[in-house]
Residue, then its C-alpha position, 0 to 999 in steps of 0.5 A: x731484899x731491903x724494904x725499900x728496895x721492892x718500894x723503889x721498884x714498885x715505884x719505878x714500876x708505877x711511873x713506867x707504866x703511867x707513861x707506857x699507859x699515857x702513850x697508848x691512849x693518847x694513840x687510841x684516841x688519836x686514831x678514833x679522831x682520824x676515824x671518826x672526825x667531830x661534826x662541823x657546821x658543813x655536815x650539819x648544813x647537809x643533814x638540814x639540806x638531806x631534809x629537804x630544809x634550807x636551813x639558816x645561820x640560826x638553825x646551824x648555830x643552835x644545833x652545834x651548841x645543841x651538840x657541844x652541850x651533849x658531849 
């Protein structure tokens, strides 16, 4: 076989796989989202209330900019 012809499938064979690759993440990922929802403010509302705190708009906003640095 040619030279160029094994470049030509390995190639082909790279790009198949990038998208067979690009795929499967993107499906783990989605699944792991359905599974495991990020924090929103109500659930943080929740952990103060847990607390037996009364927590206010300040305490929230600082917390969710707390944990949208820690990402």
């Amino acid at each position: 076989m040619e030279w160029w012809g094994v470049l030509l499938i390995a190639i082909a064979a790279a790009i198949v796989g990038g998208i067979i690759g690009f795929i499967i993440t993107r499906r783990v990922i989605q699944k792991q989202l359905k599974d495991n929802p990020p924090i929103n403010e109500n659930q943080i509302r929740a952990m103060y209330r847990s607390m037996g705190r009364k927590p206010s708009e300040a305490d929230i906003k600082k917390t969710m900019n707390a944990v949208k640095r820690g990402k």
